[in-house]
KEKEBA-476750 format. One line per field, with one value per residue (C-alpha): x, y, z; residue in three letters. Coordinates in nm, 3 decimals, always signed. Layout:
px <- X:... .
py <- Y:... .
pz <- Z:... .
r <- Ala:... .
! end
This chain:
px <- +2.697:+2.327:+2.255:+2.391:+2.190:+1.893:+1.938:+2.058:+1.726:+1.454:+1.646:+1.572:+1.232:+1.132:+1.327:+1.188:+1.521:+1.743:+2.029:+2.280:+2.166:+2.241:+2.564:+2.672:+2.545:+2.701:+3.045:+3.075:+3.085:+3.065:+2.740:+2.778:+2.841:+2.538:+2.509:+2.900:+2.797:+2.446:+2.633:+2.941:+3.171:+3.274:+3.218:+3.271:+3.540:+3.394:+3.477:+3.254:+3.032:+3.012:+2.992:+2.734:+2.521:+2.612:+2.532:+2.156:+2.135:+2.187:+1.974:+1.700:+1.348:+1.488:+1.275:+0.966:+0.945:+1.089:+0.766:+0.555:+0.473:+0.325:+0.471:+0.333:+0.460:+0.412:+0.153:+0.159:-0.184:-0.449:-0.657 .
py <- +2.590:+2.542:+2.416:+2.728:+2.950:+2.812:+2.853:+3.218:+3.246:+3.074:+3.262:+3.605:+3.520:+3.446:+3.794:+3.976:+4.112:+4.062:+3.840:+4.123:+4.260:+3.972:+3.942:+4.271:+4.280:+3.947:+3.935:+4.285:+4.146:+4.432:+4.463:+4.245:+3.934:+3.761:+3.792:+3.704:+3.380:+3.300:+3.345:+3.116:+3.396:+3.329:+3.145:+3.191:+2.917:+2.693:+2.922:+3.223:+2.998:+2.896:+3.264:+3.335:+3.025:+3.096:+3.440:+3.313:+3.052:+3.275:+3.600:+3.375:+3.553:+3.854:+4.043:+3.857:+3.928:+4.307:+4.378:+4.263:+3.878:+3.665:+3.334:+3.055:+2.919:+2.589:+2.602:+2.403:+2.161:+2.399:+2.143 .
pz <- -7.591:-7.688:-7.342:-7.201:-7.457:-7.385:-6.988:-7.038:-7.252:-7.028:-6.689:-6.928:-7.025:-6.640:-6.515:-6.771:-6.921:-7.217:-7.243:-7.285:-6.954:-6.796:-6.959:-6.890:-6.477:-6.470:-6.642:-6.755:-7.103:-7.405:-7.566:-7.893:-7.661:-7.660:-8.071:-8.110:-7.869:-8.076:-8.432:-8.316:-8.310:-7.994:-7.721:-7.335:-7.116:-6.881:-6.591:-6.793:-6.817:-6.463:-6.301:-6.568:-6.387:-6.054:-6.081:-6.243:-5.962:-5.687:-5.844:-5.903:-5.871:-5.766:-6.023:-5.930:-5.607:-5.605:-5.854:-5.604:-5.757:-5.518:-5.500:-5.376:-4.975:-4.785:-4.519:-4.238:-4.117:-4.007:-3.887 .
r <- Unk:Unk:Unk:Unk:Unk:Unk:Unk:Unk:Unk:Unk:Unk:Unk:Unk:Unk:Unk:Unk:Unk:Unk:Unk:Unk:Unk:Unk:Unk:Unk:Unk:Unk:Unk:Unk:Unk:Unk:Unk:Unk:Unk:Unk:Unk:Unk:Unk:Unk:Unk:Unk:Unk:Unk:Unk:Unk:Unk:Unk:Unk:Unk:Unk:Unk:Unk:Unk:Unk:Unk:Unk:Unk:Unk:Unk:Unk:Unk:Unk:Unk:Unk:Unk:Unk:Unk:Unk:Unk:Unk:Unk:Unk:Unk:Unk:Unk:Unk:Unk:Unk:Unk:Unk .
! end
């Protein structure tokens, strides 16, 4: 679970949103979640926990890029 926290954290930090945003676009999941999951109240299944990363993996720098963030590309030999 603290593996998964700290994924769902770092993927936030990079987007620039919160962790209940993510929850909610991604799973739907009520508002109170993310606490409920940080205080041990609850915890998500392994297949929660799977869409939740898949859903990360594939969205990915969306943010960056829709704001206009340059991102470094390969370039091929100019020489």
């Amino acid at each position: 679970m603290e593996q998964l926290i700290s994924e769902v954290e770092a993927y936030c930090a990079a987007e620039g949103i919160s962790p209940q945003k993510l929850l909610r676009d991604a799973l739907n999941a009520k508002w109170g979640q993310w606490q409920d999951w940080k205080d041990g109240k609850s915890s998500p299944t392994m297949k929660v926990a799977d869409r939740l990363r898949a859903y990360m993996a594939g969205r990915s720098g969306d943010h960056g890029a829709a704001s206009g963030e340059i991102t470094p590309t390969v370039q091929g030999d100019a020489a």
